[in-house]
Structure formats: structure tokens, C-alpha cells
PDB file of N, CA, C and O in Angstrom, chain B, residues numbered from 101:
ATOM      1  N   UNK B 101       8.088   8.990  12.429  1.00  0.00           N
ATOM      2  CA  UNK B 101       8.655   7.671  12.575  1.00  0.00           C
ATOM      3  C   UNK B 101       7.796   6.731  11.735  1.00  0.00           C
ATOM      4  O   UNK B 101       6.574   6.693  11.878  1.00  0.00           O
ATOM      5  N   UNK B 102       8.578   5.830  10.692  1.00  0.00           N
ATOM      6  CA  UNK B 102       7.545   4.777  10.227  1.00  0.00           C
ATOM      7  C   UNK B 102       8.595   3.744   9.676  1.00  0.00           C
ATOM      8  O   UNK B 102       9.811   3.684   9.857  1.00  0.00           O
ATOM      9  N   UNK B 103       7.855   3.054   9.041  1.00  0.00           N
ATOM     10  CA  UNK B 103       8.566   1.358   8.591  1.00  0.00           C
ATOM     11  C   UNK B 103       9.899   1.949   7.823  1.00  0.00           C
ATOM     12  O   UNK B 103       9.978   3.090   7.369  1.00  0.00           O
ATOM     13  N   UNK B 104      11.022   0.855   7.764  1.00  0.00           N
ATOM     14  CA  UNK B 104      11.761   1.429   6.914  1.00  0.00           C
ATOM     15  C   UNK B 104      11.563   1.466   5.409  1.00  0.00           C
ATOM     16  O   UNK B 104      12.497   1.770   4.666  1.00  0.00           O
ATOM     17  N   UNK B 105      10.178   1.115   4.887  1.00  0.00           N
ATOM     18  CA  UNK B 105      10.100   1.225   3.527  1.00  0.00           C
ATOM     19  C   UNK B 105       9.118   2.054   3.152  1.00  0.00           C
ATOM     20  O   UNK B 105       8.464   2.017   2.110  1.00  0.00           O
ATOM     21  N   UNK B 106       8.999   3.244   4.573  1.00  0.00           N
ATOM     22  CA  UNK B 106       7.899   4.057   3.824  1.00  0.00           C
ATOM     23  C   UNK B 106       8.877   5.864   3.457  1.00  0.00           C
ATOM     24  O   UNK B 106       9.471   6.490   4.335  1.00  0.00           O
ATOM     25  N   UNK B 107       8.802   6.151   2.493  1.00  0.00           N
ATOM     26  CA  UNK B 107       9.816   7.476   1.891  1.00  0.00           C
ATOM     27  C   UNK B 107       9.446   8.361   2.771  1.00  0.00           C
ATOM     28  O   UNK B 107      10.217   9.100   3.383  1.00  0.00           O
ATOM     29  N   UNK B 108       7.922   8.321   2.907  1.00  0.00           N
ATOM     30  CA  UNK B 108       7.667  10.063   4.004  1.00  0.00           C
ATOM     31  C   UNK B 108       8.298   9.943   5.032  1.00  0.00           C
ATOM     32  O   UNK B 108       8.904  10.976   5.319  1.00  0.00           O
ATOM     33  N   UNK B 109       8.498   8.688   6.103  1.00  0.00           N
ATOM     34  CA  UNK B 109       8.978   8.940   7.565  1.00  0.00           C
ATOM     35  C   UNK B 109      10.590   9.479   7.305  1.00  0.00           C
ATOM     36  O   UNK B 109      11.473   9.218   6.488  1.00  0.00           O
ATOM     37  N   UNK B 110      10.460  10.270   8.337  1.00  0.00           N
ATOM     38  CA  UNK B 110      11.866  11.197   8.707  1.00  0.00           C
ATOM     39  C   UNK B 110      12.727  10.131   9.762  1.00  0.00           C
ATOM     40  O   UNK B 110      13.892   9.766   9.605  1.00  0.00           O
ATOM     41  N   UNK B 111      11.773   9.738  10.911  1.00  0.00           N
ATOM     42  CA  UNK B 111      12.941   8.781  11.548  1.00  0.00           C
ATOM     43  C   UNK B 111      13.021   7.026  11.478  1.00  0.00           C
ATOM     44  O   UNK B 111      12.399   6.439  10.592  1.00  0.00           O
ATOM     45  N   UNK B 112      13.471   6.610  12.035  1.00  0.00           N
ATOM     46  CA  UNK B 112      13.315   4.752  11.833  1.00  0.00           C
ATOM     47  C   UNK B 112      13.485   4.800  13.296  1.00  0.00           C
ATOM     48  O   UNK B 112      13.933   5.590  14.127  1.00  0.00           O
ATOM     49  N   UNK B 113      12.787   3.298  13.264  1.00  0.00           N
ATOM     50  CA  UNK B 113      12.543   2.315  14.663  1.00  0.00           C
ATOM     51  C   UNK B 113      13.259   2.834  15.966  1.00  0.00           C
ATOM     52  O   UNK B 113      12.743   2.600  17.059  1.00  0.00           O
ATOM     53  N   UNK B 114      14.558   3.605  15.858  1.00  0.00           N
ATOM     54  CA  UNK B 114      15.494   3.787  17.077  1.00  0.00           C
ATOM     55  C   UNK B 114      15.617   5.345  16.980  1.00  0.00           C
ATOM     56  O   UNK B 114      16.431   5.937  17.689  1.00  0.00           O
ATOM     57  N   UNK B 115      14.677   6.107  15.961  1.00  0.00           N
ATOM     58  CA  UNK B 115      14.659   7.483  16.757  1.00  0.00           C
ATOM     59  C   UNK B 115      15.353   8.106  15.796  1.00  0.00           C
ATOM     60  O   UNK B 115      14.888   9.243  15.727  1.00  0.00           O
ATOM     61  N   UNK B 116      16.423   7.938  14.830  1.00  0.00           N
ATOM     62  CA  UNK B 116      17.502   8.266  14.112  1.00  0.00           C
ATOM     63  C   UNK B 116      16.806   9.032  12.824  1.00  0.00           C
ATOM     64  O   UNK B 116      16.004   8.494  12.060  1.00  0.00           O
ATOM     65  N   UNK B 117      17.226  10.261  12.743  1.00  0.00           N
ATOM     66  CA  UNK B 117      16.801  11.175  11.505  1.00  0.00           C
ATOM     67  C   UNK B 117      17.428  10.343  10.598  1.00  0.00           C
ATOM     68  O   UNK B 117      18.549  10.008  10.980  1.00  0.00           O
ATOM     69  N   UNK B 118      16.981   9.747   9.175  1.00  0.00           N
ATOM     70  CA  UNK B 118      17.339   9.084   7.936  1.00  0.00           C
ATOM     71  C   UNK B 118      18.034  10.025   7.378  1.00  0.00           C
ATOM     72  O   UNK B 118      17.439  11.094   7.237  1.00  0.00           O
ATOM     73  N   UNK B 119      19.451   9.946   6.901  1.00  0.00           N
ATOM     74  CA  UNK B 119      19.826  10.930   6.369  1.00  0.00           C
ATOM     75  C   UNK B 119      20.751  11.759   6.422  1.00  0.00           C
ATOM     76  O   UNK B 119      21.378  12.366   5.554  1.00  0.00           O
ATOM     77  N   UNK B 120      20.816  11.723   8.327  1.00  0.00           N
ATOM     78  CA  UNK B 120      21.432  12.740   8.820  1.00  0.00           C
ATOM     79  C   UNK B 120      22.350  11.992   9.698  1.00  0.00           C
ATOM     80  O   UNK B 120      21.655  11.162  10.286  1.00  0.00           O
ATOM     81  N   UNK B 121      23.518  11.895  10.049  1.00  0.00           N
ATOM     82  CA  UNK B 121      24.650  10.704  10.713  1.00  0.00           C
ATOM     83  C   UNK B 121      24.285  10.967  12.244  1.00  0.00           C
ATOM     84  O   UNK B 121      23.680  12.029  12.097  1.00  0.00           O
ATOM     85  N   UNK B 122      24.256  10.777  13.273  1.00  0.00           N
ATOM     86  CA  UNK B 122      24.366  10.638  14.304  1.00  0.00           C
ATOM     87  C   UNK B 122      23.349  11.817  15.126  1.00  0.00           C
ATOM     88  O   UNK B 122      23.616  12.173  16.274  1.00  0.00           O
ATOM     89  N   UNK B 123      22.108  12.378  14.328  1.00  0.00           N
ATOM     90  CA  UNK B 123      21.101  13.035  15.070  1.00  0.00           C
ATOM     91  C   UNK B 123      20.183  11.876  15.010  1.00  0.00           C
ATOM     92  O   UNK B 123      19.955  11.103  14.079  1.00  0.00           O
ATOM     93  N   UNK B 124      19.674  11.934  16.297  1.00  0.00           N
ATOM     94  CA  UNK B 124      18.285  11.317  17.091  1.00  0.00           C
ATOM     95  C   UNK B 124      17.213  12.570  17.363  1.00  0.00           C
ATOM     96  O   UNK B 124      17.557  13.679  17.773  1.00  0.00           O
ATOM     97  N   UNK B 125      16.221  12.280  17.136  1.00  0.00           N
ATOM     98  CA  UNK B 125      14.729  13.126  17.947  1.00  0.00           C
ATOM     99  C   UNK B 125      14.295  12.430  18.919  1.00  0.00           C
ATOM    100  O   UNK B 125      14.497  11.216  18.948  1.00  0.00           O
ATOM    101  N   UNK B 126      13.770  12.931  19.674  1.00  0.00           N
ATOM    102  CA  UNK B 126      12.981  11.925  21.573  1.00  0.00           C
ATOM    103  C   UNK B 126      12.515  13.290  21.865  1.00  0.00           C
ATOM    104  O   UNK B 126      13.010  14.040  22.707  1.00  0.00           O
ATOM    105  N   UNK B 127      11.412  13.570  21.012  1.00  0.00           N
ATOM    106  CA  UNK B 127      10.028  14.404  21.561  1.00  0.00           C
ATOM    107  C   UNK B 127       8.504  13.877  21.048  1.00  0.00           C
ATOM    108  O   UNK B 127       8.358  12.983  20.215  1.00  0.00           O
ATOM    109  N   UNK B 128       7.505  14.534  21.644  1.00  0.00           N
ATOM    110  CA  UNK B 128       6.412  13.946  21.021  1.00  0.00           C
ATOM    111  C   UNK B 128       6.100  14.176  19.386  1.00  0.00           C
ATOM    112  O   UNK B 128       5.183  13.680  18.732  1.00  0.00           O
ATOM    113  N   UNK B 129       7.141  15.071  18.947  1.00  0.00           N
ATOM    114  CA  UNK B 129       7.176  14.685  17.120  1.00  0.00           C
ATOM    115  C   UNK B 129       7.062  13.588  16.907  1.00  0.00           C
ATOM    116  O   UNK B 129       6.393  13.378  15.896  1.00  0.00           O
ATOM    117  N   UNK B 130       7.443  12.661  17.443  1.00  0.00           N
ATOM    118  CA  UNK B 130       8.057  10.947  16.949  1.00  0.00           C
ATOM    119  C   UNK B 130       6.760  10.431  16.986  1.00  0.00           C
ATOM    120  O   UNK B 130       6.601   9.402  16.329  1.00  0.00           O
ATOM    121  N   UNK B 131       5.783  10.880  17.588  1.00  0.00           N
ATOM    122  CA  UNK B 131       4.282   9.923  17.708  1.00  0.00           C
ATOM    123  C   UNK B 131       3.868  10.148  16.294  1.00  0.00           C
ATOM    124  O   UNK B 131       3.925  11.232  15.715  1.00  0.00           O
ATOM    125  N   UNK B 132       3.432   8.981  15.776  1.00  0.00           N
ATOM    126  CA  UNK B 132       2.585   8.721  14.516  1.00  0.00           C
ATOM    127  C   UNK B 132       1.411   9.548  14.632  1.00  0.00           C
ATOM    128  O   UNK B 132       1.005  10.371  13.812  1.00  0.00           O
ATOM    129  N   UNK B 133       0.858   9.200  15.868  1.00  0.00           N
ATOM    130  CA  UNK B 133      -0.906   9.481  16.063  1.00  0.00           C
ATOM    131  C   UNK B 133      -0.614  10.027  17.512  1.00  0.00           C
ATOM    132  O   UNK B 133       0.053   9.375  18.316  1.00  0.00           O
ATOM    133  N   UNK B 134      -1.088  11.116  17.765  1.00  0.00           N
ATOM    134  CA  UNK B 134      -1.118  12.261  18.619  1.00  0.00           C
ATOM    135  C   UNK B 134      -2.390  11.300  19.754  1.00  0.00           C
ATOM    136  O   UNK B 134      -3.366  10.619  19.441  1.00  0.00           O
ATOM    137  N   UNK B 135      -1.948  11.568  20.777  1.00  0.00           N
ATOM    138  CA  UNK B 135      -3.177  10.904  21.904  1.00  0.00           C
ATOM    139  C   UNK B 135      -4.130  11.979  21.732  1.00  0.00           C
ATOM    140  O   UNK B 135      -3.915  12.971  21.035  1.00  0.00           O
ATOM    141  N   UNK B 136      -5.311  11.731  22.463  1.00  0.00           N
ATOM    142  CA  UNK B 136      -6.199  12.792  23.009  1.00  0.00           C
ATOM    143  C   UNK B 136      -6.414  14.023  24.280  1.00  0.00           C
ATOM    144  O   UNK B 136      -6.942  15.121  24.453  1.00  0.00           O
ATOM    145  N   UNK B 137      -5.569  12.936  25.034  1.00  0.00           N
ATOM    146  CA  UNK B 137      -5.321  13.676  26.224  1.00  0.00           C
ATOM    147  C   UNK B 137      -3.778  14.883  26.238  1.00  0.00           C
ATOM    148  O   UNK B 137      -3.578  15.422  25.149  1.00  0.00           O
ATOM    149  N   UNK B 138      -2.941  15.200  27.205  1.00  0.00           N
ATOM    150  CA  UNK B 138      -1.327  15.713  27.767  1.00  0.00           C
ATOM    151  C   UNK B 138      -0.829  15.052  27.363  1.00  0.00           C
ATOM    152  O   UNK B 138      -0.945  13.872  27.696  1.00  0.00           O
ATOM    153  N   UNK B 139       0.029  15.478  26.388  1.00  0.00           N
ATOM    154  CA  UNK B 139       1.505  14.998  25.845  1.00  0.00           C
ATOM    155  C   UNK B 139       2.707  14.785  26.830  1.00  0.00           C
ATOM    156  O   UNK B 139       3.798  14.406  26.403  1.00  0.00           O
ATOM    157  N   UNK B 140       2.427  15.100  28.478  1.00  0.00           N
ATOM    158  CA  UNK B 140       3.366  15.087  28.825  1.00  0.00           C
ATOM    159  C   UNK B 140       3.972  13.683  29.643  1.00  0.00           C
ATOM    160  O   UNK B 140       4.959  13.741  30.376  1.00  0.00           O
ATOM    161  N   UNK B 141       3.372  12.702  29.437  1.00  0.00           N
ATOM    162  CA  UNK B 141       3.661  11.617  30.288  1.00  0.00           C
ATOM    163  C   UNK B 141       3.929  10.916  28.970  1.00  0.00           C
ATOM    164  O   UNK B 141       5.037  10.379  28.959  1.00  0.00           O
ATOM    165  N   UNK B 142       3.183  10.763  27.789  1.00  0.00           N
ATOM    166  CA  UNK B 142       4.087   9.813  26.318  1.00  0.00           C
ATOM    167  C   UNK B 142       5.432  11.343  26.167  1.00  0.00           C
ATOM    168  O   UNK B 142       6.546  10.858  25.967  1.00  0.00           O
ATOM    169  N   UNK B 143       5.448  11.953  26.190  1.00  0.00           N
ATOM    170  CA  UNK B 143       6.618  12.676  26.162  1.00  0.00           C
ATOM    171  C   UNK B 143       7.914  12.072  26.994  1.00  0.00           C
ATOM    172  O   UNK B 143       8.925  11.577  26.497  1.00  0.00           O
ATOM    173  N   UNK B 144       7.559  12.276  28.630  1.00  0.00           N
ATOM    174  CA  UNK B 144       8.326  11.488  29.512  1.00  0.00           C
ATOM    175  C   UNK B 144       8.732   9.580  29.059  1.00  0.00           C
ATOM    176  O   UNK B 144       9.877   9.180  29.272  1.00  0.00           O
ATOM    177  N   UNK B 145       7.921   8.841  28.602  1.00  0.00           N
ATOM    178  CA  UNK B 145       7.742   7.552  28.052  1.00  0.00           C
ATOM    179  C   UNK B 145       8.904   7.083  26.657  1.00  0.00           C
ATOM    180  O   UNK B 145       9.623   6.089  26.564  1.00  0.00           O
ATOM    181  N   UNK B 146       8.628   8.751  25.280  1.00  0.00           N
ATOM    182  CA  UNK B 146       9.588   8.663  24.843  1.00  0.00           C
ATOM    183  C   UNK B 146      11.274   8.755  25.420  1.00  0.00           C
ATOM    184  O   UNK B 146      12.082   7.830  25.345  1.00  0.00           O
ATOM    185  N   UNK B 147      11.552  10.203  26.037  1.00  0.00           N
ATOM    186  CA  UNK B 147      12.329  10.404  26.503  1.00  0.00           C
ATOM    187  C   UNK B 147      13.098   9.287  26.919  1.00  0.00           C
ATOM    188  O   UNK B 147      14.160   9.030  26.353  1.00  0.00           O
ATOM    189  N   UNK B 148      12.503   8.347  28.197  1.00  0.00           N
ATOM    190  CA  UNK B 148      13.008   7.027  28.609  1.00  0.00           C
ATOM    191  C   UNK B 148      13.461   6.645  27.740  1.00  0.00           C
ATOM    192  O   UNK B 148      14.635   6.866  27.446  1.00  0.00           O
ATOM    193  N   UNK B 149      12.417   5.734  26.846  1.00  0.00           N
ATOM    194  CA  UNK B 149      12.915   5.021  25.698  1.00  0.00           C
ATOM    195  C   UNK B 149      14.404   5.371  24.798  1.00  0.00           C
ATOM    196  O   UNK B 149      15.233   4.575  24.356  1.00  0.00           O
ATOM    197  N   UNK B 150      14.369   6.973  24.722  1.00  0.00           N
ATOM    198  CA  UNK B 150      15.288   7.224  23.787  1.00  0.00           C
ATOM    199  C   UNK B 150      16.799   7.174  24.845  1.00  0.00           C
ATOM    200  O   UNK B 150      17.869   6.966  24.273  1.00  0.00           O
ATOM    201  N   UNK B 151      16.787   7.316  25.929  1.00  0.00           N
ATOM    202  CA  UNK B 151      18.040   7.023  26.869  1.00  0.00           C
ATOM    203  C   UNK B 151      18.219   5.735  27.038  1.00  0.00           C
ATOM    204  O   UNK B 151      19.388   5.414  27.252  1.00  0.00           O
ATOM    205  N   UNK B 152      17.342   4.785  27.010  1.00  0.00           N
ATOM    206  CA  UNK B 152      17.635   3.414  27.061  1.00  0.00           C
ATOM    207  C   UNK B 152      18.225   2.907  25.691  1.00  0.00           C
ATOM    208  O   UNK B 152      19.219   2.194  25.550  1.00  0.00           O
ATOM    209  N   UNK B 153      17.524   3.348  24.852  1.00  0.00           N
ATOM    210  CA  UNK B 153      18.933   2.790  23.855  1.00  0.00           C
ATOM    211  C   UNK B 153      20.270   3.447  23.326  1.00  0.00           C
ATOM    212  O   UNK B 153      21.225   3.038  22.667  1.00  0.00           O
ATOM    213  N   UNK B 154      19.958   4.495  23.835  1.00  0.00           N
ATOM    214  CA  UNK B 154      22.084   5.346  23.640  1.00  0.00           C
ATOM    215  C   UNK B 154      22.569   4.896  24.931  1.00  0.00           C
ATOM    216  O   UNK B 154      23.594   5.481  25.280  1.00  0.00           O
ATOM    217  N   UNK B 155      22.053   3.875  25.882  1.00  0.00           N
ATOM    218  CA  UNK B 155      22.755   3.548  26.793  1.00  0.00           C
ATOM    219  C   UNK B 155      22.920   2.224  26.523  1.00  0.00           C
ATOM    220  O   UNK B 155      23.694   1.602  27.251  1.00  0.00           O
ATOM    221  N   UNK B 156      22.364   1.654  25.636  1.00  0.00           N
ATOM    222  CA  UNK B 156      22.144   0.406  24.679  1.00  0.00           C
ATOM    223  C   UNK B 156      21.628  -0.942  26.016  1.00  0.00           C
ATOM    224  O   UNK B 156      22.045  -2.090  26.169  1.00  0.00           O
ATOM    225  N   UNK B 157      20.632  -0.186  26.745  1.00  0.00           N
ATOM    226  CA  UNK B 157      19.744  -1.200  27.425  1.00  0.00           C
ATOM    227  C   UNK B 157      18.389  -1.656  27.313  1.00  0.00           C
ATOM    228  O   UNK B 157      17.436  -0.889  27.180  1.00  0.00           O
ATOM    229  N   UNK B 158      18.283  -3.245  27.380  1.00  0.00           N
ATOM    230  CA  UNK B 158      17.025  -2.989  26.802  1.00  0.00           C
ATOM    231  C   UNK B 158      16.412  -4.290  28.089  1.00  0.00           C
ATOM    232  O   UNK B 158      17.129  -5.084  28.698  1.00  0.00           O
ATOM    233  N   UNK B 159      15.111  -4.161  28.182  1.00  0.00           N
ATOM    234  CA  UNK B 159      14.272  -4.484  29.022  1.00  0.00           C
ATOM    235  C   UNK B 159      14.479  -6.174  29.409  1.00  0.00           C
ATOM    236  O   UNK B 159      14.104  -6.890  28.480  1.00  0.00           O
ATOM    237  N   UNK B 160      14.978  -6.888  30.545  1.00  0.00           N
ATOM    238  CA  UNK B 160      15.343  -8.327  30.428  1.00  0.00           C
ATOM    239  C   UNK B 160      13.911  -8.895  31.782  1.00  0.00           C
ATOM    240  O   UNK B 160      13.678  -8.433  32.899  1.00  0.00           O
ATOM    241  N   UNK B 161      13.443  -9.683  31.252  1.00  0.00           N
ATOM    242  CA  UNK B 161      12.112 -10.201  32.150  1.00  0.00           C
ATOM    243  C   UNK B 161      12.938 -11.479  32.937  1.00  0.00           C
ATOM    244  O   UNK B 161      13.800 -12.160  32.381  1.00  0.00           O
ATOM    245  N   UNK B 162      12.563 -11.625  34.113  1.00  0.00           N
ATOM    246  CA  UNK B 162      13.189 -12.810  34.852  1.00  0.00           C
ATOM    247  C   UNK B 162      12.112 -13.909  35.229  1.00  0.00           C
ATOM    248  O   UNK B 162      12.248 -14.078  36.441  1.00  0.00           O
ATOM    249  N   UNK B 163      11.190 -14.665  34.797  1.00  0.00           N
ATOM    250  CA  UNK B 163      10.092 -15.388  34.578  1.00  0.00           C
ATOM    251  C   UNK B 163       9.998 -15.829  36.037  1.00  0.00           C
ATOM    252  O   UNK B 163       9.008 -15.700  36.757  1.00  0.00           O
ATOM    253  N   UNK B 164      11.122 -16.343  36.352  1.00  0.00           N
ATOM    254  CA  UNK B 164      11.630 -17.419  37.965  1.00  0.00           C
ATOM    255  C   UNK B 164      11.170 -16.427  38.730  1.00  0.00           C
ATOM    256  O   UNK B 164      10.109 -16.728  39.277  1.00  0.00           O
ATOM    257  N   UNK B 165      11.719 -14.944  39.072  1.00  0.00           N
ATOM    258  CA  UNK B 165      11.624 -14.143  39.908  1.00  0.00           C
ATOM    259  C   UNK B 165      10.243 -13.697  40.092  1.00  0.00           C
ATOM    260  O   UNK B 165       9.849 -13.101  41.095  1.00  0.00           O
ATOM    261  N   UNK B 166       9.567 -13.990  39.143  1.00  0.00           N
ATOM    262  CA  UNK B 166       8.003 -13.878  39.087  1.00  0.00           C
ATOM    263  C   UNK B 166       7.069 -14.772  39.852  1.00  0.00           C
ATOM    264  O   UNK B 166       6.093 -14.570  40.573  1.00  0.00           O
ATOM    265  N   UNK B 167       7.920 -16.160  39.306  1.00  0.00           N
ATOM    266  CA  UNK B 167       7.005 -17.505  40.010  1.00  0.00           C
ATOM    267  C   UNK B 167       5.968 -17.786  38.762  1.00  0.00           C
ATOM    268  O   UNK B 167       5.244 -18.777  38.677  1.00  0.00           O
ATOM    269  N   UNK B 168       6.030 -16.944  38.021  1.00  0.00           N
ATOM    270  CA  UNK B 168       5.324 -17.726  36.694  1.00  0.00           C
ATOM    271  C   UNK B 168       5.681 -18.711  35.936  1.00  0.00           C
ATOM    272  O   UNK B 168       4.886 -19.119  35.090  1.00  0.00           O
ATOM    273  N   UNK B 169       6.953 -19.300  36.082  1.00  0.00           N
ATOM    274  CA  UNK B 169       7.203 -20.509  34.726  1.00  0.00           C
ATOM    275  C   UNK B 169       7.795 -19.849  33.395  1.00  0.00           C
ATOM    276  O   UNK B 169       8.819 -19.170  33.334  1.00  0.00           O
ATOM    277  N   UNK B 170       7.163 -20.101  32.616  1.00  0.00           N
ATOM    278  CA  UNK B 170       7.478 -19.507  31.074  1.00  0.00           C
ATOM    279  C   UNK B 170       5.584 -19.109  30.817  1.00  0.00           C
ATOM    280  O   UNK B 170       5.048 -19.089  29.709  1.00  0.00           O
ATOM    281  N   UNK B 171       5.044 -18.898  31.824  1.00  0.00           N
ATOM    282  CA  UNK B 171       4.086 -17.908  31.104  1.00  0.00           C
ATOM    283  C   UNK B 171       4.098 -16.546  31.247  1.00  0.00           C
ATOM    284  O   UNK B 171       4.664 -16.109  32.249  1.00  0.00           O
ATOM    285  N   UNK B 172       3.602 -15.771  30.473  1.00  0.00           N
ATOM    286  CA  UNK B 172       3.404 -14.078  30.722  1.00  0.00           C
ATOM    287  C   UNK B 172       1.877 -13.884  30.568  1.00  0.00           C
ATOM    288  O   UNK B 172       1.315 -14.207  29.522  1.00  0.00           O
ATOM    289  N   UNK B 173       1.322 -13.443  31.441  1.00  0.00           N
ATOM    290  CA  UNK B 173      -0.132 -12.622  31.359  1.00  0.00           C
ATOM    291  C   UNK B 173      -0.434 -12.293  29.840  1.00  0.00           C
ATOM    292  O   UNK B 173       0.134 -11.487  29.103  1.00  0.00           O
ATOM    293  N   UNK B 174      -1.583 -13.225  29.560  1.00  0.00           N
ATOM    294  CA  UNK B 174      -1.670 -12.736  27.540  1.00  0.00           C
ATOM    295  C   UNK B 174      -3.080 -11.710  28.240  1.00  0.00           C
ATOM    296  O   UNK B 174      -3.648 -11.220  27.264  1.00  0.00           O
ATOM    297  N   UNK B 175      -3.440 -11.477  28.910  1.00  0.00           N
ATOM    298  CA  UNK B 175      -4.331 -10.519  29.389  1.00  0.00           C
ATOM    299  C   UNK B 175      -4.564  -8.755  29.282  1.00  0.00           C
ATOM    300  O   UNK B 175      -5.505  -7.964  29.339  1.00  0.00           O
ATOM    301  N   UNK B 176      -2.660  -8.707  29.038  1.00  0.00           N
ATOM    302  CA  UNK B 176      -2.464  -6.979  28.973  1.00  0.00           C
ATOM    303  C   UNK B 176      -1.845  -6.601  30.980  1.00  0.00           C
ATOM    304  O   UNK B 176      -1.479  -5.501  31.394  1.00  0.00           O
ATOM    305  N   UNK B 177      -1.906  -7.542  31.577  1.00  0.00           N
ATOM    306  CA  UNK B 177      -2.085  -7.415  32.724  1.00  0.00           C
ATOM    307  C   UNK B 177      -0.703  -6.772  33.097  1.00  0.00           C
ATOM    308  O   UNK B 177       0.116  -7.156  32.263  1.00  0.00           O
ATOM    309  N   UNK B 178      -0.036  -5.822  34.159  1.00  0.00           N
ATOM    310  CA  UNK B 178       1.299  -5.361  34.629  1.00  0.00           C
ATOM    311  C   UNK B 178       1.842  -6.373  35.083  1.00  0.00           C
ATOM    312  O   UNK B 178       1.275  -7.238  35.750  1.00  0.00           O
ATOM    313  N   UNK B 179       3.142  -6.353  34.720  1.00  0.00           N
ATOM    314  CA  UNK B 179       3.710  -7.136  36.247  1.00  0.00           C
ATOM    315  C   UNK B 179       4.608  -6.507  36.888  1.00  0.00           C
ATOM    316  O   UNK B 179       5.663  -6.343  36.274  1.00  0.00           O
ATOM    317  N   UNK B 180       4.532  -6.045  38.058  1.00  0.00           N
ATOM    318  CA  UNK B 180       5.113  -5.376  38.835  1.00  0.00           C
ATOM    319  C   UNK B 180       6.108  -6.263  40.130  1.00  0.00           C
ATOM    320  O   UNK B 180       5.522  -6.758  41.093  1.00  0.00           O
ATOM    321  N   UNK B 181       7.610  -6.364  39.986  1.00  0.00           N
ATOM    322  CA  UNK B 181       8.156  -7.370  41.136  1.00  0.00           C
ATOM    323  C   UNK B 181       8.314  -6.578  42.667  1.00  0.00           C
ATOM    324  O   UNK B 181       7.363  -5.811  42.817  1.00  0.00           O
ATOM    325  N   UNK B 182       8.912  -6.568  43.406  1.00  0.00           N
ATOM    326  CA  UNK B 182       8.823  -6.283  44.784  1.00  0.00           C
ATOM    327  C   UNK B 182       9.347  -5.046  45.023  1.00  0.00           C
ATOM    328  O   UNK B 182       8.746  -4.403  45.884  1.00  0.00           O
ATOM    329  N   UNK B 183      10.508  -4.402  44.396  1.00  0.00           N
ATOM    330  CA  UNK B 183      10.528  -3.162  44.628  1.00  0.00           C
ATOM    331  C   UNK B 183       9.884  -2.338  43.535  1.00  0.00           C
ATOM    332  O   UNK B 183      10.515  -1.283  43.475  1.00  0.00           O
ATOM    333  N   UNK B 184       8.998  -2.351  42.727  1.00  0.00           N
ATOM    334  CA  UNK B 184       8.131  -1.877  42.404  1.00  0.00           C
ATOM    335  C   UNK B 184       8.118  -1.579  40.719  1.00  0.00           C
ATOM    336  O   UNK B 184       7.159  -1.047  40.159  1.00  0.00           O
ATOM    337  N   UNK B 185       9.116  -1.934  40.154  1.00  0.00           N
ATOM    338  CA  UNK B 185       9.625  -2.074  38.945  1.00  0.00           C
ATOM    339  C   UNK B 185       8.487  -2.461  37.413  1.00  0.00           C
ATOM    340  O   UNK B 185       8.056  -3.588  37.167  1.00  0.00           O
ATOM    341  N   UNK B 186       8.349  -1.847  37.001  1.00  0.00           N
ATOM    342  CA  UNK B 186       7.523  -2.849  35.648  1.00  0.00           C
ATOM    343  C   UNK B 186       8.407  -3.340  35.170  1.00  0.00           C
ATOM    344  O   UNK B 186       9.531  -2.883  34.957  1.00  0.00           O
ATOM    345  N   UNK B 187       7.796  -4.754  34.861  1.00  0.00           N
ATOM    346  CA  UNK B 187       8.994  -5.869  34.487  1.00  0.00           C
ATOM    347  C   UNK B 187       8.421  -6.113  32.859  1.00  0.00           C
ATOM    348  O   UNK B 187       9.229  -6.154  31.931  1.00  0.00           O
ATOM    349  N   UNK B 188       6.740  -6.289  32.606  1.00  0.00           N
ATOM    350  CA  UNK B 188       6.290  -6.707  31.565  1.00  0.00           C
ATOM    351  C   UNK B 188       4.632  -5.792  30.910  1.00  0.00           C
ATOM    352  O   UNK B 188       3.645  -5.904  31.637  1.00  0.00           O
ATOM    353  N   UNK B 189       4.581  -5.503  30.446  1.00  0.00           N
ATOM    354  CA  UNK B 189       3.042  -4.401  30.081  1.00  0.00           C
ATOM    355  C   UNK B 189       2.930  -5.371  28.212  1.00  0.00           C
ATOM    356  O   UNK B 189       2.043  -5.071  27.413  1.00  0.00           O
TER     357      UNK B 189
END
């Protein structure tokens, strides 16, 4: 996976083999840079990702439901709402 102006990458931004009409990859091939640790939880992470957009959903933050205003944690901090959801990372 890389920018769309670099020739070596095989896929772009949404997973899509360049090239090839309507194949997607959603395995840990797609990582640029390999972690150090088990592939199997960024494995699970892609996976998600790649069902959320052939289901064409994408992540909506509700600021009010937070009680924050229009700020977001510039900290890195989770936000997690009441049934237990990550809303923002």
C-alpha cells in the first residue's frame, strides 16, 4: 500500500489492487512496516477496516454525546462512550 504517486505500491488508500477491477487485499500484506510483536490483532484491525468500507461506513464522532464541546483530546487519549464503543483514538 502507498501514495498514489508511488509506481512500486500494488494497492491504494482503500485496499484496491491498481490494475486489477474490483480485487481488494485485507491481510497483513497491506502493512508498509511489519510491527514487532503478533500480526494477529493489526490483522483483525485491517480486516475491520476493510469491511467498513465495502459496507461504505465510516467512523461519525458525536462531540455533544461526549460533553466535550468541539474539543477532542490532542493528547492521543481514547474516548470510550457508555456502552463501550471507541468513538475517537
Amino acid at each position: 500500500m502507498g501514495s498514489p504517486n508511488d509506481p512500486m505500491a500494488v494497492l491504494d488508500a482503500e485496499l484496491r489492487v491498481r490494475g486489477v477491477k474490483g480485487l481488494m487485499v485485507a491481510d497483513t500484506s497491506v502493512m508498509p512496516l511489519l510491527n514487532q510483536g503478533h500480526t494477529q490483532m493489526p490483522a483483525y484491525a485491517i480486516g475491520e477496516k476493510a469491511a467498513d468500507m465495502i459496507k461504505g461506513v465510516s467512523l461519525k464522532v458525536n462531540l455533544k454525546e461526549l460533553n466535550l464541546g468541539s474539543e477532542i483530546p490532542a493528547n492521543g487519549q481514547n474516548i470510550i462512550n457508555n456502552n463501550g464503543t471507541l468513538l475517537v483514538r
